[in-house]
PDB file of N, CA, C, O and CB in Angstrom:
ATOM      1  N   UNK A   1     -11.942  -6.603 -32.010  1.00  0.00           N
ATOM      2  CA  UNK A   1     -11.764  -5.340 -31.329  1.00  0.00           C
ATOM      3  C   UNK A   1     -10.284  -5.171 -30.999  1.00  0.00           C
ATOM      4  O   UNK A   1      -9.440  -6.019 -30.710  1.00  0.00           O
ATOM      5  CB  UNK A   1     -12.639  -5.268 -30.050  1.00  0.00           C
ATOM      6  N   UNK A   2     -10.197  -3.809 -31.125  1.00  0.00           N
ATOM      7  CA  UNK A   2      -8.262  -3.752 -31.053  1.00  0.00           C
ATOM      8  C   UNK A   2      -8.224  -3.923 -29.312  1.00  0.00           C
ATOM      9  O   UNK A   2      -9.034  -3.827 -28.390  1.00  0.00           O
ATOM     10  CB  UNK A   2      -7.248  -1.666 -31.759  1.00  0.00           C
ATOM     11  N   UNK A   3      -6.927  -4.201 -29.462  1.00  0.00           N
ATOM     12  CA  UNK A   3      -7.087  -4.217 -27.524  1.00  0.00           C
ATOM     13  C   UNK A   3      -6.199  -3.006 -26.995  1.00  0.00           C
ATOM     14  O   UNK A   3      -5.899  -3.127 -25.807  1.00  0.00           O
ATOM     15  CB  UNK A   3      -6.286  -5.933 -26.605  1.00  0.00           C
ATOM     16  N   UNK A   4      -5.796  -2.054 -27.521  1.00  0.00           N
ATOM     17  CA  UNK A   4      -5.643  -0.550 -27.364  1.00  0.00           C
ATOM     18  C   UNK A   4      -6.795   0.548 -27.310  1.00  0.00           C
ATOM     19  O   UNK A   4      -6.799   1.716 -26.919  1.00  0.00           O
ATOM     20  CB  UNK A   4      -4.879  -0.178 -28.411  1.00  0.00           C
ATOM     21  N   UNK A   5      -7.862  -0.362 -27.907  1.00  0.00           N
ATOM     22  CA  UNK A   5      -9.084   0.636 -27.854  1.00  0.00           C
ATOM     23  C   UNK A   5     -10.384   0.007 -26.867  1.00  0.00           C
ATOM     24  O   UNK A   5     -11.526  -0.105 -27.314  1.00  0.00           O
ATOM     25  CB  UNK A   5      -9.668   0.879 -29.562  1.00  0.00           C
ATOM     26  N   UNK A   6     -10.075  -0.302 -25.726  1.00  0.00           N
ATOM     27  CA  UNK A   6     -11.139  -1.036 -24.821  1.00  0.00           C
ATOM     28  C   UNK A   6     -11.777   0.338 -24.757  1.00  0.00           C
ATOM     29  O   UNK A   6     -12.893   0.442 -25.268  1.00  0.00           O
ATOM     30  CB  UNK A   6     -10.646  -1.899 -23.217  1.00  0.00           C
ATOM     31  N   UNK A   7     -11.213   1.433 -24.189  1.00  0.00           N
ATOM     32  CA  UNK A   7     -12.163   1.958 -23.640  1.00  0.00           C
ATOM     33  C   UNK A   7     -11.168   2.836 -21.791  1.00  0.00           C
ATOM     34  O   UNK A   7     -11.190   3.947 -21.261  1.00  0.00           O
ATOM     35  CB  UNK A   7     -13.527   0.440 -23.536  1.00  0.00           C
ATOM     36  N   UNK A   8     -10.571   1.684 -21.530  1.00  0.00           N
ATOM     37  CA  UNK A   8     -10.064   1.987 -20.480  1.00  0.00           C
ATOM     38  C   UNK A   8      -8.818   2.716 -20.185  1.00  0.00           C
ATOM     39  O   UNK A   8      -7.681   2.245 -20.189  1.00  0.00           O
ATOM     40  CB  UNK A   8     -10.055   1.089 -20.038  1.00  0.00           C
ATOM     41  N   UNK A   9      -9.351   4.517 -19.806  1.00  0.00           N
ATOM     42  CA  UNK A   9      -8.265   4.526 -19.409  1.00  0.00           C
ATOM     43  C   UNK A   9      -6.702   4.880 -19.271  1.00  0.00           C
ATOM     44  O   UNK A   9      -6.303   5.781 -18.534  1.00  0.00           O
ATOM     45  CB  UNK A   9      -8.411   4.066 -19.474  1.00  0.00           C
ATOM     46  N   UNK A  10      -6.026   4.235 -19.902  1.00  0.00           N
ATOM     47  CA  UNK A  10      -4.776   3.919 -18.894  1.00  0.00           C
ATOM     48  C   UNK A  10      -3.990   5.290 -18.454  1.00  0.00           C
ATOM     49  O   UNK A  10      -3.392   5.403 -17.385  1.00  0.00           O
ATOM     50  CB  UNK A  10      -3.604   2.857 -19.702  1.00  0.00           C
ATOM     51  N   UNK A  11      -4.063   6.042 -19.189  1.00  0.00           N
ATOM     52  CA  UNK A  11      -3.124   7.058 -18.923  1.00  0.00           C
ATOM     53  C   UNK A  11      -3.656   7.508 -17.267  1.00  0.00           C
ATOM     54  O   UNK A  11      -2.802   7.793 -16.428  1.00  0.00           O
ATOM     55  CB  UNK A  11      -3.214   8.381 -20.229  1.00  0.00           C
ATOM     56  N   UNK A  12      -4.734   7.525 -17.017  1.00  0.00           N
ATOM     57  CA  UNK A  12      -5.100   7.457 -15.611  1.00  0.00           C
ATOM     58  C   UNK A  12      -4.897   6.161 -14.680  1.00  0.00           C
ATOM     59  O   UNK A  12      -4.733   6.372 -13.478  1.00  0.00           O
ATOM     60  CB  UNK A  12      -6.442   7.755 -15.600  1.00  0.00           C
ATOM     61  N   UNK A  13      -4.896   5.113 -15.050  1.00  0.00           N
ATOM     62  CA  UNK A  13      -5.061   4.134 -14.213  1.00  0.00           C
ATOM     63  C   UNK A  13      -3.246   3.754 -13.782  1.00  0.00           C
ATOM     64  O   UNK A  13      -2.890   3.486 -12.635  1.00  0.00           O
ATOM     65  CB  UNK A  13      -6.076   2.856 -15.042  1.00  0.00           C
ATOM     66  N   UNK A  14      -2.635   3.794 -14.560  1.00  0.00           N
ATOM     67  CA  UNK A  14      -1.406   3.292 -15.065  1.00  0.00           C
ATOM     68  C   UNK A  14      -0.613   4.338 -13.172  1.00  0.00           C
ATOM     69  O   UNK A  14      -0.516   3.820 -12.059  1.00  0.00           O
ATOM     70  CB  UNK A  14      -0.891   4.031 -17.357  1.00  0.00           C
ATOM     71  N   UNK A  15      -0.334   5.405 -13.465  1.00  0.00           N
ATOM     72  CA  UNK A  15       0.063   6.280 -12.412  1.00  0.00           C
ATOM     73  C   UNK A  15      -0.485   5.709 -10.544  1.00  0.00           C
ATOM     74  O   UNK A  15       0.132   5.773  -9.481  1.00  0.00           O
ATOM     75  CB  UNK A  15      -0.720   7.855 -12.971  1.00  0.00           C
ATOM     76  N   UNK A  16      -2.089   5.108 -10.932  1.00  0.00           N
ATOM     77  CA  UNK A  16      -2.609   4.785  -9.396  1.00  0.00           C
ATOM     78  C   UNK A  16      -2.074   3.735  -8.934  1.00  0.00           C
ATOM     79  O   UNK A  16      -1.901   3.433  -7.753  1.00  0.00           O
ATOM     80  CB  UNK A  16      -4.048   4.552  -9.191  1.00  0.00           C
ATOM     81  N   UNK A  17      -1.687   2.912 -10.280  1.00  0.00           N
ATOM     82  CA  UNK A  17      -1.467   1.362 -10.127  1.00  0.00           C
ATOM     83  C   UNK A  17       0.257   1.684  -9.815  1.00  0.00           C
ATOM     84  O   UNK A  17       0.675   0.731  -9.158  1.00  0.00           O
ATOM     85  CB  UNK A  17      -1.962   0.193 -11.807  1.00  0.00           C
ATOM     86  N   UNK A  18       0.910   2.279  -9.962  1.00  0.00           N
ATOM     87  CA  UNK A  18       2.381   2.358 -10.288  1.00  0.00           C
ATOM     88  C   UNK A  18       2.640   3.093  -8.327  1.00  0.00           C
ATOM     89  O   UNK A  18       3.634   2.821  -7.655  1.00  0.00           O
ATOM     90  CB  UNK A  18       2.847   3.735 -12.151  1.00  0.00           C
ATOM     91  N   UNK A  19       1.549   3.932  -7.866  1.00  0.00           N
ATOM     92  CA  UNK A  19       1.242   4.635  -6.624  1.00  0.00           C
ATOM     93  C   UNK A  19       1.417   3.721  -5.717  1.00  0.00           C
ATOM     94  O   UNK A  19       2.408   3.691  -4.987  1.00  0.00           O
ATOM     95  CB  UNK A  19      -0.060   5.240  -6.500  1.00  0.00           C
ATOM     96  N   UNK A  20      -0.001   2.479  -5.663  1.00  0.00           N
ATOM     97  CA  UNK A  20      -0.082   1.642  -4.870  1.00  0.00           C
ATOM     98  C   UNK A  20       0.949   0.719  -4.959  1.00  0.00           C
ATOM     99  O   UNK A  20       1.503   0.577  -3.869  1.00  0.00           O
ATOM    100  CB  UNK A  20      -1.156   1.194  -4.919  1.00  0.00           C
ATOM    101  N   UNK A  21       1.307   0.195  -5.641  1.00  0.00           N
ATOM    102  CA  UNK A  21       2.363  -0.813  -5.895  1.00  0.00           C
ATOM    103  C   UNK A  21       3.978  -0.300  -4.852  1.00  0.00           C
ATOM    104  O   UNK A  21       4.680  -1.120  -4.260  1.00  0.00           O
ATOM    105  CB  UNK A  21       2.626  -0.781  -7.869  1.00  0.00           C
ATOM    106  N   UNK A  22       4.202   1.059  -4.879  1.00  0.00           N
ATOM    107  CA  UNK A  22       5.393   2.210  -3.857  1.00  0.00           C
ATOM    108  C   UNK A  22       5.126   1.613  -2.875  1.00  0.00           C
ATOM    109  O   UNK A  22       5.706   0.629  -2.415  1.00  0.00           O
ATOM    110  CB  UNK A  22       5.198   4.028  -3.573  1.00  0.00           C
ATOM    111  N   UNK A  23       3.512   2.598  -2.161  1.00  0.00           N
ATOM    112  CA  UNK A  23       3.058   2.162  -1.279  1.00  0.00           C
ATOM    113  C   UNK A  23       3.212   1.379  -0.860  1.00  0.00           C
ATOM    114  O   UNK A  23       4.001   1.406   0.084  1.00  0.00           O
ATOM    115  CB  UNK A  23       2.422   2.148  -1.251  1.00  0.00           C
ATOM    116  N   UNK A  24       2.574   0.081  -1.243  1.00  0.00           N
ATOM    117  CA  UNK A  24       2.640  -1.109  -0.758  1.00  0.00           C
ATOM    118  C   UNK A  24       3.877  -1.864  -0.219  1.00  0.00           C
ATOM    119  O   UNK A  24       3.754  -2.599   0.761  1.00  0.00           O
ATOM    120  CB  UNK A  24       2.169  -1.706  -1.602  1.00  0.00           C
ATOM    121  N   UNK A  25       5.345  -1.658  -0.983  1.00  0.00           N
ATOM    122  CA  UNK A  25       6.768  -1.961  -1.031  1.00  0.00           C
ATOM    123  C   UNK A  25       7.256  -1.457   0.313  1.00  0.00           C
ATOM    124  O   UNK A  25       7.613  -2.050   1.332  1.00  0.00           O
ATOM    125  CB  UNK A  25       7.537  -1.278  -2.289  1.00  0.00           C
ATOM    126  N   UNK A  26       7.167  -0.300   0.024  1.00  0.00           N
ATOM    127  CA  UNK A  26       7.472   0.737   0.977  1.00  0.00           C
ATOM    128  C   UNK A  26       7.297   0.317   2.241  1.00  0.00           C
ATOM    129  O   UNK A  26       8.187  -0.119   2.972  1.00  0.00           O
ATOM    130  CB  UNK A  26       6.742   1.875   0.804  1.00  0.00           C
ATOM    131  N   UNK A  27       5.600   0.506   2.639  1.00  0.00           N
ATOM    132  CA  UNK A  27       4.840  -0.199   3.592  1.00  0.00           C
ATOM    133  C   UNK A  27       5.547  -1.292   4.238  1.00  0.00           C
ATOM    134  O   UNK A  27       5.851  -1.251   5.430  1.00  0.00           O
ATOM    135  CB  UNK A  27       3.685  -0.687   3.009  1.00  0.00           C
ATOM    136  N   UNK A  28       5.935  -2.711   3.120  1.00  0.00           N
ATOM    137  CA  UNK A  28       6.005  -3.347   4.116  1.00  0.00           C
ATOM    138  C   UNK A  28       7.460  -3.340   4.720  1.00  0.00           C
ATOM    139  O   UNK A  28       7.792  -3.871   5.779  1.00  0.00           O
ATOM    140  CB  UNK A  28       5.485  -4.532   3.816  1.00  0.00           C
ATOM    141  N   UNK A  29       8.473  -2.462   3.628  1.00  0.00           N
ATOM    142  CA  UNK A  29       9.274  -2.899   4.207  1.00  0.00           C
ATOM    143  C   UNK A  29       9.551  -1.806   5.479  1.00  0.00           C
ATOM    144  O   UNK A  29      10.449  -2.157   6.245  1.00  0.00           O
ATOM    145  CB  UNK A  29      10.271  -3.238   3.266  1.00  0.00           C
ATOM    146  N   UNK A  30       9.032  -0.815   5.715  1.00  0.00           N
ATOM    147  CA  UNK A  30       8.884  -0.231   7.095  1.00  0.00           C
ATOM    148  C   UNK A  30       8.213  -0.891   7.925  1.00  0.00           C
ATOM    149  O   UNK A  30       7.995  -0.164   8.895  1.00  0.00           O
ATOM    150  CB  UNK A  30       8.350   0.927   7.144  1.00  0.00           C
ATOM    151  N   UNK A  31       7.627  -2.210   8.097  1.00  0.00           N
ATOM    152  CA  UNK A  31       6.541  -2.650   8.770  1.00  0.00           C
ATOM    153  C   UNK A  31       7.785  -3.999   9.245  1.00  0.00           C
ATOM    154  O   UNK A  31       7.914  -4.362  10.414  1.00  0.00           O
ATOM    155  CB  UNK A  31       4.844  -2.958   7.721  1.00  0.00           C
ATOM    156  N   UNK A  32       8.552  -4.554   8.149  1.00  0.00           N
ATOM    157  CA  UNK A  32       9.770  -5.403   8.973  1.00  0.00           C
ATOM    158  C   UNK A  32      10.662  -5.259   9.868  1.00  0.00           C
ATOM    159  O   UNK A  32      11.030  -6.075  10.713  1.00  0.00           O
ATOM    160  CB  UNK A  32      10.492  -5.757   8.414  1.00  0.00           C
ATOM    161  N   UNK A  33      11.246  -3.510   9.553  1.00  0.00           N
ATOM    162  CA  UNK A  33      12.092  -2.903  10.084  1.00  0.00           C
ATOM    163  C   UNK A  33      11.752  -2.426  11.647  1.00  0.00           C
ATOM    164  O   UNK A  33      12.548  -2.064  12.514  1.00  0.00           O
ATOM    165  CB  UNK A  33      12.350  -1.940   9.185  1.00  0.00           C
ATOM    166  N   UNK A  34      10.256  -2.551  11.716  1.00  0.00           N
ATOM    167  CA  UNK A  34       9.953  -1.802  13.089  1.00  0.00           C
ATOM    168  C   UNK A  34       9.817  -2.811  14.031  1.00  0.00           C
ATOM    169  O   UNK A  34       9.626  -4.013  13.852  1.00  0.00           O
ATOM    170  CB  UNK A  34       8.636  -0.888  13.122  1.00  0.00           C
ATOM    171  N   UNK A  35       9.955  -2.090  15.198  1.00  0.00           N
ATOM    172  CA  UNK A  35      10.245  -3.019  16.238  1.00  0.00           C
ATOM    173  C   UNK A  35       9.097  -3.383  16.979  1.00  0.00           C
ATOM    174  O   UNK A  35       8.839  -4.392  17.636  1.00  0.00           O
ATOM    175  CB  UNK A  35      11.211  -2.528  17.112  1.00  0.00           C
ATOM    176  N   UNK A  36       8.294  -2.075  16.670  1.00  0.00           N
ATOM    177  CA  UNK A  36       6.929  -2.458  17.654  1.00  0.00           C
ATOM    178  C   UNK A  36       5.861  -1.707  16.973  1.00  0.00           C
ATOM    179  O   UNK A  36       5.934  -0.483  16.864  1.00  0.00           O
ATOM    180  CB  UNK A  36       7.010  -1.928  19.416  1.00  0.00           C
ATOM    181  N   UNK A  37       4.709  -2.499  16.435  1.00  0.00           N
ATOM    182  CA  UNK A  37       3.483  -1.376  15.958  1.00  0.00           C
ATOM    183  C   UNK A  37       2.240  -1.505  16.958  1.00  0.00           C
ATOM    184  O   UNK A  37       2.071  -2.269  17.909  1.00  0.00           O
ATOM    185  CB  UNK A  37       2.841  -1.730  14.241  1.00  0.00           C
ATOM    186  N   UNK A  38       1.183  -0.201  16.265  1.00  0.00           N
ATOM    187  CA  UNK A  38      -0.032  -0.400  17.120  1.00  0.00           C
ATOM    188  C   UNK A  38      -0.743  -1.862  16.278  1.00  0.00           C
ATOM    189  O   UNK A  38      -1.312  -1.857  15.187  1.00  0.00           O
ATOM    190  CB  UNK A  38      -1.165   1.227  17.108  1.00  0.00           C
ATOM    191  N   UNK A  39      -0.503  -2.981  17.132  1.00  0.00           N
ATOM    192  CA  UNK A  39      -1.954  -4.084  16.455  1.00  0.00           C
ATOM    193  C   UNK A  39      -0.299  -5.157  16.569  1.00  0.00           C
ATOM    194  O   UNK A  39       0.829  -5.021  17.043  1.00  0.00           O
ATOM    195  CB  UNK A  39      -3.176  -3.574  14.039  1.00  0.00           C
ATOM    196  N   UNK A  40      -1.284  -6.472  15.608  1.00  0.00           N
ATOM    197  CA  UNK A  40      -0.317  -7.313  15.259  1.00  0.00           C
ATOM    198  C   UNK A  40       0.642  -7.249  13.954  1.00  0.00           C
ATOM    199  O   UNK A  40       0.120  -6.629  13.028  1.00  0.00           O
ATOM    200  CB  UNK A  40      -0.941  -8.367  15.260  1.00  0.00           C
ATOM    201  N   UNK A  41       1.685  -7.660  13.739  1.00  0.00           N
ATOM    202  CA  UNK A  41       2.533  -7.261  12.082  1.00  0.00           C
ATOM    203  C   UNK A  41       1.622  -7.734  11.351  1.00  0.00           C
ATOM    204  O   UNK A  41       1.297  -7.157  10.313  1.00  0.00           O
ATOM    205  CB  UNK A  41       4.134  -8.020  11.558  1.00  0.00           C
ATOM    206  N   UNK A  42       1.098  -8.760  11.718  1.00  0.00           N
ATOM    207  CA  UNK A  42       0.722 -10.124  10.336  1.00  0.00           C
ATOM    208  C   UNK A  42      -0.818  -9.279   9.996  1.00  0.00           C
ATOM    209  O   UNK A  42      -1.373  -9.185   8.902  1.00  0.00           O
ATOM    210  CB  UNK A  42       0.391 -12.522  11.144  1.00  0.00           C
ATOM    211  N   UNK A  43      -1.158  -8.858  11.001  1.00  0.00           N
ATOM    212  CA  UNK A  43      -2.804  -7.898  10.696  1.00  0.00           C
ATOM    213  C   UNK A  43      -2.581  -6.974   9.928  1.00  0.00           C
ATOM    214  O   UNK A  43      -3.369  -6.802   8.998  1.00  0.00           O
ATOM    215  CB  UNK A  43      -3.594  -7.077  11.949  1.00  0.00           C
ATOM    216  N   UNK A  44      -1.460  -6.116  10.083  1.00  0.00           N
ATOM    217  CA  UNK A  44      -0.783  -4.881   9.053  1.00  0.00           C
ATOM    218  C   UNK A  44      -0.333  -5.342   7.694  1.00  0.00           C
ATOM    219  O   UNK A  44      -0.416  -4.616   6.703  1.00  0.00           O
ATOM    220  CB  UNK A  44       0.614  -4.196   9.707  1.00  0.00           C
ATOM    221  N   UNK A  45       0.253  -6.845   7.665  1.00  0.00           N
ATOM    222  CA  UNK A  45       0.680  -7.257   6.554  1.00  0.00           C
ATOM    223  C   UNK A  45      -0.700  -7.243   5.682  1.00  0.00           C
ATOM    224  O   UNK A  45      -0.864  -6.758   4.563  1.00  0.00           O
ATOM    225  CB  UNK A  45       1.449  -8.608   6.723  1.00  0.00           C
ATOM    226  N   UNK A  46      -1.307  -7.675   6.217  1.00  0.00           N
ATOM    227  CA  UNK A  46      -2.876  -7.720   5.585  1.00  0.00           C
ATOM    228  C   UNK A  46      -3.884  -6.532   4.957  1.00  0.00           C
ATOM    229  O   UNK A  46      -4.734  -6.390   4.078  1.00  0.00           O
ATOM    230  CB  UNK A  46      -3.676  -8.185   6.677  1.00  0.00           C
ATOM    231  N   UNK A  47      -3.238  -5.817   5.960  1.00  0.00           N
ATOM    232  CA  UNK A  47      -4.564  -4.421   5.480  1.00  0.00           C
ATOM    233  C   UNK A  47      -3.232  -3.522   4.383  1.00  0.00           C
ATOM    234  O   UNK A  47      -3.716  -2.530   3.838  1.00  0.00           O
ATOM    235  CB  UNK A  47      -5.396  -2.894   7.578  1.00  0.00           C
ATOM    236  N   UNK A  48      -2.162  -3.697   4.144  1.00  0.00           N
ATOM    237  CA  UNK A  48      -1.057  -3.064   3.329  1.00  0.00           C
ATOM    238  C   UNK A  48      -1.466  -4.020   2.003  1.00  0.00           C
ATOM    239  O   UNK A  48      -1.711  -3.493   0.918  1.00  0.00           O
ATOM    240  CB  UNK A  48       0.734  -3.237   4.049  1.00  0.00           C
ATOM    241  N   UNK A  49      -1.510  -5.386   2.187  1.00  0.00           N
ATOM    242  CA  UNK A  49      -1.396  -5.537   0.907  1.00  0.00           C
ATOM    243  C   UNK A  49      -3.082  -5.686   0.511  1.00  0.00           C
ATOM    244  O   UNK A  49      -3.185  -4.981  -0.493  1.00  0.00           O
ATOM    245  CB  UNK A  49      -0.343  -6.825   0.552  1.00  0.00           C
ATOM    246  N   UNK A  50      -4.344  -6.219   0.792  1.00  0.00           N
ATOM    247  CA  UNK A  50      -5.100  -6.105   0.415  1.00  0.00           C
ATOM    248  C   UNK A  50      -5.857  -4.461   0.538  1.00  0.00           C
ATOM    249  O   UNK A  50      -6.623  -4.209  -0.392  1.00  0.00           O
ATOM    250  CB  UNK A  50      -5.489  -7.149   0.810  1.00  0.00           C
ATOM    251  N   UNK A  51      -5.717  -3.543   1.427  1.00  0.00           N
ATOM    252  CA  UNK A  51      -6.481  -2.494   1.158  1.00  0.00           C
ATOM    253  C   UNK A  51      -5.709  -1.702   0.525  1.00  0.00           C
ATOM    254  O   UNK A  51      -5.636  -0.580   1.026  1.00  0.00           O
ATOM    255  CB  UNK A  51      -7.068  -1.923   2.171  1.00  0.00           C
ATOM    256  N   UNK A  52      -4.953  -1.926  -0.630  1.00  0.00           N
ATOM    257  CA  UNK A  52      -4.917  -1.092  -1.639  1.00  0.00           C
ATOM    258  C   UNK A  52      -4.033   0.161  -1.256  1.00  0.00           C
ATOM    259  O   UNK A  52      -2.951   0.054  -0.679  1.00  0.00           O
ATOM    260  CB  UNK A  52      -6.297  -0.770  -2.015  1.00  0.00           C
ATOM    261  N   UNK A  53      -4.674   1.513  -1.684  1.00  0.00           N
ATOM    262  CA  UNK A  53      -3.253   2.937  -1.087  1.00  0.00           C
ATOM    263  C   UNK A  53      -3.909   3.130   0.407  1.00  0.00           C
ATOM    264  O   UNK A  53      -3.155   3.437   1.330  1.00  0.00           O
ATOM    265  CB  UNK A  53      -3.263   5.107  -2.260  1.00  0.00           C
ATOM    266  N   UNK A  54      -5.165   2.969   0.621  1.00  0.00           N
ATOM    267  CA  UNK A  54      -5.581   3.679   1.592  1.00  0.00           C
ATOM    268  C   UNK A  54      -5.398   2.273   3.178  1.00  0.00           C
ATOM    269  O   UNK A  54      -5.589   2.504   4.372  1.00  0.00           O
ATOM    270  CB  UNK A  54      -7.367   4.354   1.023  1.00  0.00           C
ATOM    271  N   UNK A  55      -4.967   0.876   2.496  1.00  0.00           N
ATOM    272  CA  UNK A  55      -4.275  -0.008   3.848  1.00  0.00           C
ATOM    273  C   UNK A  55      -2.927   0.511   4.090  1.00  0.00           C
ATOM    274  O   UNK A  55      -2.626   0.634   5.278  1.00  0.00           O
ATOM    275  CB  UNK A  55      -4.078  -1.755   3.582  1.00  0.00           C
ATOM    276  N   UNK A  56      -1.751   0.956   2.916  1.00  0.00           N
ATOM    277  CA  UNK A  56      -0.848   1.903   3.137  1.00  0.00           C
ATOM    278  C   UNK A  56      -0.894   2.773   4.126  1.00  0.00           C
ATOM    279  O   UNK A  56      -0.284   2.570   5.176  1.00  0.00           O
ATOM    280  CB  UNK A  56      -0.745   2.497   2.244  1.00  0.00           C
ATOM    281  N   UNK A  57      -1.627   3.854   3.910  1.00  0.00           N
ATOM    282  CA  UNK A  57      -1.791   5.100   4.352  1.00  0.00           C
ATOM    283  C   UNK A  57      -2.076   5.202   5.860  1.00  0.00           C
ATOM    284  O   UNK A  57      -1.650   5.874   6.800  1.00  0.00           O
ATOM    285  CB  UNK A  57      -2.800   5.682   3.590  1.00  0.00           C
ATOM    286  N   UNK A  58      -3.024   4.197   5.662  1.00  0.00           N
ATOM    287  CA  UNK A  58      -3.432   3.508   7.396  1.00  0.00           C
ATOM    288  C   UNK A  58      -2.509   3.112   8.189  1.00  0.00           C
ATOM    289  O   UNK A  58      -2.876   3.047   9.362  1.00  0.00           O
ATOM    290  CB  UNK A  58      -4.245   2.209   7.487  1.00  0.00           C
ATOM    291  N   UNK A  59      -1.018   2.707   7.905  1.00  0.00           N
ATOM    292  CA  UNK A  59      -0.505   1.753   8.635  1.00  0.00           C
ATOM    293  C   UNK A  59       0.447   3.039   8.895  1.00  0.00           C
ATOM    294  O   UNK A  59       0.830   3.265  10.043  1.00  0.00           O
ATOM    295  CB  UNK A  59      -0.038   0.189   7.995  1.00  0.00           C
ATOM    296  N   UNK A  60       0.826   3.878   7.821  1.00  0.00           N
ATOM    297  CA  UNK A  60       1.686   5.145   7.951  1.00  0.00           C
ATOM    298  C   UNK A  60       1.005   6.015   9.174  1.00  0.00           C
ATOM    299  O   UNK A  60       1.682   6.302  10.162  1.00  0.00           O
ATOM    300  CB  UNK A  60       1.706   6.058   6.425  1.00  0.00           C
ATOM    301  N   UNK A  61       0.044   6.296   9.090  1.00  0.00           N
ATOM    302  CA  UNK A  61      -0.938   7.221  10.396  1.00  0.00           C
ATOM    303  C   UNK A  61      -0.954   6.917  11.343  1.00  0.00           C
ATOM    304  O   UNK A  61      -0.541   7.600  12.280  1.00  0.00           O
ATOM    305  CB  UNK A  61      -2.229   7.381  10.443  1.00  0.00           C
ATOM    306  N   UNK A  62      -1.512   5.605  11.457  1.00  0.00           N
ATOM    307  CA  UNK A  62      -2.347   4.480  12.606  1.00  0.00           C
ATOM    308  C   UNK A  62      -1.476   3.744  13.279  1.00  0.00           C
ATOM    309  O   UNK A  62      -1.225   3.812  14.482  1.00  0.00           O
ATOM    310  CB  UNK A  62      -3.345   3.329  11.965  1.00  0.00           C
ATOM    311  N   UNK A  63      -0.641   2.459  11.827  1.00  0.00           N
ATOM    312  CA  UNK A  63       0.009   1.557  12.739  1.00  0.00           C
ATOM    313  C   UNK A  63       1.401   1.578  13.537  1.00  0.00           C
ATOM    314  O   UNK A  63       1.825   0.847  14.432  1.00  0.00           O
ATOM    315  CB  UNK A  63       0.056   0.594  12.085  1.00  0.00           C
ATOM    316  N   UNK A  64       2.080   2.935  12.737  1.00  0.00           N
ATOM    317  CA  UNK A  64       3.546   2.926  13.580  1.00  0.00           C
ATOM    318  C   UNK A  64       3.720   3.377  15.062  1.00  0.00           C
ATOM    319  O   UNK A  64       2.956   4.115  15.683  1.00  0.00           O
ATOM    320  CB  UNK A  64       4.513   3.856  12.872  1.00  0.00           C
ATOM    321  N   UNK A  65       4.399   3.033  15.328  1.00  0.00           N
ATOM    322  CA  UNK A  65       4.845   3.385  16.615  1.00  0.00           C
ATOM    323  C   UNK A  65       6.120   4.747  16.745  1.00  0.00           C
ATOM    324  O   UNK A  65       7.125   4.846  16.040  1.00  0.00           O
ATOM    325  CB  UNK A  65       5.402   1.926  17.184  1.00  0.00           C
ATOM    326  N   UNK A  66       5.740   5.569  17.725  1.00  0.00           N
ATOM    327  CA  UNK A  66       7.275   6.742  17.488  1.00  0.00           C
ATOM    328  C   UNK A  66       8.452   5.741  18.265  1.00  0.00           C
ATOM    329  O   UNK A  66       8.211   5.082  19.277  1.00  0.00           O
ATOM    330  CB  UNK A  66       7.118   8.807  18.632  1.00  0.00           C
ATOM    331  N   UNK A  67       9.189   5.765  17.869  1.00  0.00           N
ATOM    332  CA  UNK A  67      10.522   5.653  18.309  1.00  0.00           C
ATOM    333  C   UNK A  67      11.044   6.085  19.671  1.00  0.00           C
ATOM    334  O   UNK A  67      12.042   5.678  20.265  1.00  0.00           O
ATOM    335  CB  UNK A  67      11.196   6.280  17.453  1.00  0.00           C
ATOM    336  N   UNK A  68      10.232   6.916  20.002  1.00  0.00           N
ATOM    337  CA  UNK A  68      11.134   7.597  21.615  1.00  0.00           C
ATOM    338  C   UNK A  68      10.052   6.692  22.443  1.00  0.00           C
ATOM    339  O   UNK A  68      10.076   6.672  23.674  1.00  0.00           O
ATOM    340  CB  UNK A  68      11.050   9.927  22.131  1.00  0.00           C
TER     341      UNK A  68
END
């Protein structure tokens, strides 16, 4: 079987995977830089890199703290 022709994909998958991967970078490195979040860092480190875009997204909403 060719392995260009699985079946899967990529032109869709390729963009989500390239998404989360931002995310995730991004994430943590706003998550070093801050001085104080809602929860513990090391709990945020956790839900950024295992839950995927939507542990991202969570930590952007949920875990930061405002600045003032």
């Amino acid at each position: 079987m060719d392995a260009m022709n699985t079946g899967i994909p990529w032109s869709l998958i390729a963009p989500l995977i390239g998404l989360q991967l931002i995310l995730a970078v991004i994430g943590l490195i706003s998550l070093y830089k801050a001085e104080a979040t809602r929860g513990p860092k090391w709990l945020w480190v956790i839900i950024i890199v295992c839950g995927n875009i939507l542990g991202s997204v969570a930590y952007f909403v949920i875990g930061r703290k405002d600045a003032s």
